[in-house]
C-alpha positions as CSV (number, residue, x, y, z in Angstrom):
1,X,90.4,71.4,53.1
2,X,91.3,70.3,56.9
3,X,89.4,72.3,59.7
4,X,91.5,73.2,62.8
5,X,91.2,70.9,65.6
6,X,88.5,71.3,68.2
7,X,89.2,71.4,72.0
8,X,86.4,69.9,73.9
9,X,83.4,71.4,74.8
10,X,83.0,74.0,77.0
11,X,80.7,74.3,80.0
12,X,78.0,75.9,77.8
13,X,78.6,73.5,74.7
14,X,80.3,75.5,72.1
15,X,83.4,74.3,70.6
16,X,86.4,76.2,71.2
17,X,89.1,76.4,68.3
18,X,92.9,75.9,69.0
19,X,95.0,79.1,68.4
20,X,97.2,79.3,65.8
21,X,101.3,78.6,67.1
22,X,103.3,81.8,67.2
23,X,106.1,82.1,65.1
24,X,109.2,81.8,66.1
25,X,111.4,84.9,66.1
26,X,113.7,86.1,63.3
27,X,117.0,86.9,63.8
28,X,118.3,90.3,62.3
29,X,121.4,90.4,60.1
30,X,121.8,93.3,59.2
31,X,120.2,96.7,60.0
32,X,117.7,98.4,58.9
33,X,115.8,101.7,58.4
34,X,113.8,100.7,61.9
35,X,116.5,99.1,63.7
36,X,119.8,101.3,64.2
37,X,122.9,99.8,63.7
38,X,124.5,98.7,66.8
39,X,128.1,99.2,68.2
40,X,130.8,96.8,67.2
41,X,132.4,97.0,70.7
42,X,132.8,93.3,72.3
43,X,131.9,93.1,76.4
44,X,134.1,92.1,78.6
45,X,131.8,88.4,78.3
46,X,132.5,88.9,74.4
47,X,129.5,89.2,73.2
48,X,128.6,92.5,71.5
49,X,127.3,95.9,72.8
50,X,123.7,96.1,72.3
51,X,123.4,100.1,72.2
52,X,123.0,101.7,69.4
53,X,125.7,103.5,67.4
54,X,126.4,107.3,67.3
55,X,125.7,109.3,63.7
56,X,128.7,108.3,61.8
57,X,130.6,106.0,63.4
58,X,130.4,102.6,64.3
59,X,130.5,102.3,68.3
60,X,128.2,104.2,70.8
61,X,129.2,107.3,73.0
62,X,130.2,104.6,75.7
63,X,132.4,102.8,73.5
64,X,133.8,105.5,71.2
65,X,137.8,105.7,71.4
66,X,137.4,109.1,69.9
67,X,135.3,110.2,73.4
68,X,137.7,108.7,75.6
69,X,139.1,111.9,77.3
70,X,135.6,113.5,77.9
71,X,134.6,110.5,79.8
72,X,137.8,110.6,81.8
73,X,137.2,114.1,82.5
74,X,133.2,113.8,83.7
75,X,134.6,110.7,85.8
76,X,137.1,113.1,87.7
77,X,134.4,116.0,87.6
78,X,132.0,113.0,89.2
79,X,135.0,111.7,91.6
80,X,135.1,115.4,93.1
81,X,131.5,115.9,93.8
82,X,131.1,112.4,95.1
83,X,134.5,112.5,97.5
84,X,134.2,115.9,98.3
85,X,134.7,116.3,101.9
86,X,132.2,115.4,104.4
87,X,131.2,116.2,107.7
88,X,132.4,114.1,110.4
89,X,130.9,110.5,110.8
90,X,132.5,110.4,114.3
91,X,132.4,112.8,117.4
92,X,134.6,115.4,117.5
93,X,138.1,114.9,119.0
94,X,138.6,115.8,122.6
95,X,134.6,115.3,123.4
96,X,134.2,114.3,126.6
97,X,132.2,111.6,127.6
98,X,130.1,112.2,130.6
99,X,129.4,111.3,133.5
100,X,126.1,108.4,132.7
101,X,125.8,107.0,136.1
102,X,121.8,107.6,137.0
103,X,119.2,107.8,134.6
104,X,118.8,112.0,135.1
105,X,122.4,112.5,133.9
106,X,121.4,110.4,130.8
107,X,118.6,112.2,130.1
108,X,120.5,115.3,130.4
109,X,123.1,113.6,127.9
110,X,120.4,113.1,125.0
111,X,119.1,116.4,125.9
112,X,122.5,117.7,124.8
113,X,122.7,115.3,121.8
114,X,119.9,116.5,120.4
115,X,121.1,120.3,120.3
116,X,124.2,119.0,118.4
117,X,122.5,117.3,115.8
118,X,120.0,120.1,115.1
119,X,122.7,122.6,115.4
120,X,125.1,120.3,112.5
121,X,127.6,119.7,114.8
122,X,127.7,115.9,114.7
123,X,126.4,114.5,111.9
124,X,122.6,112.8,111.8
125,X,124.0,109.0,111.7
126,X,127.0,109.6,115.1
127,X,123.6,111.1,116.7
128,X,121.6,108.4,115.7
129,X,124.0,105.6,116.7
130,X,125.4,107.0,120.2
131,X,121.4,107.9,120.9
132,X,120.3,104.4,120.4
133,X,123.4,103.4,122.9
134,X,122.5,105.9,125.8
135,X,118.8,104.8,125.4
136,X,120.5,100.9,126.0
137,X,122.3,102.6,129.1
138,X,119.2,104.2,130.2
139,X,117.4,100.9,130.1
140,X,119.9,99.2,132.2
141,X,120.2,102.2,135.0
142,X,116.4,102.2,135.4
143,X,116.4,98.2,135.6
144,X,119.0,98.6,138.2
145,X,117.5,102.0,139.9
146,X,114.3,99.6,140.3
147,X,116.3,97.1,142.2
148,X,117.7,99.5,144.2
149,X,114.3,100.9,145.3
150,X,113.2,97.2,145.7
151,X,115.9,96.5,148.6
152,X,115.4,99.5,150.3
153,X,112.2,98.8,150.5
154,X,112.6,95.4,151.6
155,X,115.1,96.6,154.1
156,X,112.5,98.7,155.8
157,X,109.8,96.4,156.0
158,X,112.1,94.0,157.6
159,X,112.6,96.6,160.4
160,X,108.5,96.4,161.3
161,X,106.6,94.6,163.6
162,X,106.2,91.1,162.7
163,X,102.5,91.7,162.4
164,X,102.8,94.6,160.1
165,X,105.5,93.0,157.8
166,X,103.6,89.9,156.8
167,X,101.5,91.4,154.1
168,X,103.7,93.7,152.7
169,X,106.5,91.2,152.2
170,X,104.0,89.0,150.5
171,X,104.1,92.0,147.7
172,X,107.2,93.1,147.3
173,X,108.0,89.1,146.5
174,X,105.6,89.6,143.8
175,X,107.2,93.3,142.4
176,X,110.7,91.8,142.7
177,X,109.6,88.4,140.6
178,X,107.6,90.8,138.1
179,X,110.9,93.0,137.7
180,X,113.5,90.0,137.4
181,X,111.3,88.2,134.6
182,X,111.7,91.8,132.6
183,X,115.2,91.6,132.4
């Protein structure tokens, strides 16, 4: 009688056994009472369909040359649902594009897009995508508004006294660095 192998000792000084090896997997031939048969169809890679067959025959529903038409007819039923028509994914011909030349008038402009999408005249995606654009726009105009601001400013300081003008140039340098390094 051989004994089965002993690993080494663990940290407290009993000997562990070695498992058993698994065995290695049968391969069914034929079917059985637990395993229904499966359908003789051959995949387009040619090996065979794995689902089981339906009561009778000898290929599943999917494969089933006798349920060919009803699958043709839920595929068209499915194709009429799924390319019914939808609602527009662009704006609607003839909408004007506005005016988006200071940040008020793009404000305005969201304002409006907003409504529309609430309302289901433009679908949720257009909204979505010409939204993210006008904020883009509205990010440039105020960078640009700032600027503006920035020379007028400078424009009047350089119209004081000397002795007045000194300090306040000094910080508008600083603004206008502080705004150029943000864009």
């Amino acid at each position: 009688m051989t004994t089965p192998a002993k690993r080494p000792s663990s940290p407290k000084g009993k000997a562990q056994p070695t498992p058993a090896p698994t065995p290695a997997p049968v391969a069914r031939t034929r079917a059985s009472a637990s395993t229904p048969a499966r359908c003789t169809h051959a995949t387009k890679t040619g090996r065979p369909c794995r689902a089981a067959v339906r009561p009778g025959g000898k290929f599943c529903a999917l494969h089933d040359p006798a349920l060919e038409g009803a699958r043709m007819a839920a595929r068209r039923r499915a194709a009429a649902t799924t390319n019914a028509p939808r609602r527009r994914r662009t704006l609607p011909a003839g909408t004007a594009t506005p005016d988006l030349g200071n940040s008020r008038d793009v404000v305005g402009y969201l304002s409006q897009l907003v409504g529309r999408v609430e309302r289901g005249e433009i679908d949720v995606r257009v909204g979505n995508c010409v939204g993210q654009i006008v904020n883009v726009l509205l990010r440039a105009l105020s960078q640009v508004e700032t600027v503006e601001r920035i020379a007028a400013i400078e424009r009047a300081v350089a119209a004081l006294p000397a002795d007045q003008a000194a300090g306040v140039a000094d910080e508008l340098a600083r603004v206008r660095a502080a705004s150029e390094s943000r864009q």
